[in-house]
Every structure is written in structure tokens, then in C-alpha cells.
N, C-alpha and C positions, 0 to 999 in steps of 0.2 A: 435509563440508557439501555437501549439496546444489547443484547450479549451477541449478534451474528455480528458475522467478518462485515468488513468491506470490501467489496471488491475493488479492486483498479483495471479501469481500463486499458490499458496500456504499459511498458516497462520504465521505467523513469530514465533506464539509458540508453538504449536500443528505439525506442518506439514501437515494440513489435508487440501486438495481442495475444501470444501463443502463452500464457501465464496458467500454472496449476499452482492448489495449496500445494505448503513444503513443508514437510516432518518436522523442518527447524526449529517451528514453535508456533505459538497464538500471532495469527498477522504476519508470517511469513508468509512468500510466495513466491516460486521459481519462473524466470521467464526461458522457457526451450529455443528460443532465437538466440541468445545471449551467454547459455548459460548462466546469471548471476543468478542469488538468492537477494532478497530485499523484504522487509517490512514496510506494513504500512500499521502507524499506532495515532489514536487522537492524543496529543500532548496535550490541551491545553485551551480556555478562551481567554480573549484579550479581556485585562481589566478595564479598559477604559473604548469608548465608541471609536472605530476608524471615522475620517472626516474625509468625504469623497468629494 
């Protein structure tokens, strides 16, 4: 697996792309539109196949 971030395109509440890493921690990121702080972490794969 990878060890760099991911980036997000966008703020999950706002919509706005103005996003810098945050001191917060690993996967933090500040949106300057918004103010908020938010994470982005991979939880997780599904055990079993989605059916589309």
C-alpha cells in the first residue's frame, strides 16, 4: 500500500477546492472556504463482490 496522502478534490461540505494538509494529523485536511478540518482514511474492503 502506499504511504502518501490522498488527496480530495473537493470539501465534503462546502464544495469548495481551496483544501490545505492540517497539523491535525495523518489524513487531515483544512478546507479555507469553510473553515472545517476533516479526514480522509481508507477503512476498509468489502468482503464480498458488490452486484451491479
Amino acid at each position: 500500500m502506499s504511504e502518501t496522502r490522498s488527496v480530495p478534490l473537493y470539501c465534503p461540505y462546502c464544495g469548495e477546492e481551496d483544501l490545505r494538509p492540517s497539523e491535525a494529523g495523518h489524513g487531515a485536511w483544512e478546507c479555507h472556504a469553510c473553515a472545517r478540518v476533516f479526514t480522509v482514511r481508507f477503512t476498509g474492503l468489502l468482503s464480498r463482490a458488490v452486484a451491479r
